[in-house]
N, C-alpha and C positions, 0 to 999 in steps of 0.2 A: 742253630744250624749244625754246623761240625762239630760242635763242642773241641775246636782246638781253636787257645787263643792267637789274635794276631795272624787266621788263616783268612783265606778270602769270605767276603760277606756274601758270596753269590750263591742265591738258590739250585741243590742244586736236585737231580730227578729223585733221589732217596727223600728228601725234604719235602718236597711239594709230594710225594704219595703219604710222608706220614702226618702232614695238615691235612691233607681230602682224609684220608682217614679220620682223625682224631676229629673234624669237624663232622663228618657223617657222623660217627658215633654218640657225637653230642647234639645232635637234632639239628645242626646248623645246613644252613642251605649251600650247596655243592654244586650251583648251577654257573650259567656262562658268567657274572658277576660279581659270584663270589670270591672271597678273599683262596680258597682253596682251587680256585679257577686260573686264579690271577698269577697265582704259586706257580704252577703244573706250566701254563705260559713263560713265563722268565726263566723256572727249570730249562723247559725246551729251548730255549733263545741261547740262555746260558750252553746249555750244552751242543746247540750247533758252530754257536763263536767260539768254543773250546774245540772243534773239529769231529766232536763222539758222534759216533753213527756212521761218518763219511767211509765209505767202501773202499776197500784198497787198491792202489792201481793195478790194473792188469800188466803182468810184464808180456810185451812185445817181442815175438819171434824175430831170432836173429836172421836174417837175410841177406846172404852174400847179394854185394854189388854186382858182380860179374861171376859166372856160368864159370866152372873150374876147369880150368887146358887142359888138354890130354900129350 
C-alpha cells in the first residue's frame, strides 16, 4: 500500500488505480466483482471517512443587525 511501515492499512485512491491498473494489464477481470473493483470502493469509503472531496464552506456575508444612525 504506502510502503511506509506502521502507517495506516487503509486503501487508499492512488492504491486501488494502481490494482485496476496492474489487474487490467495482466488480463484479470476489472468488472463490478472484482478484487480491483472492490479496491477503488473502500478507496472511495476510505477517502470520504477521511473528509477528501468535501467542498469548503462558503463564508457567510457579514450582516449588520441593525441599519447604521445617522
Amino acid at each position: 500500500m504506502s510502503g511506509k511501515r506502521g502507517a495506516s492499512n487503509k486503501t487508499s485512491q492512488a492504491d486501488a488505480s494502481r490494482i485496476q491498473s496492474t489487474q487490467a494489464k495482466g488480463g484479470q477481470g476489472t468488472g463490478k466483482a472484482s478484487f480491483a473493483a472492490r479496491s477503488q470502493g473502500a478507496a472511495a469509503k476510505n477517502a470520504n471517512a477521511a473528509g477528501a472531496g468535501k467542498p469548503a464552506a462558503k463564508a457567510t456575508p457579514a450582516v449588520p443587525s441593525s441599519p447604521p444612525k445617522k
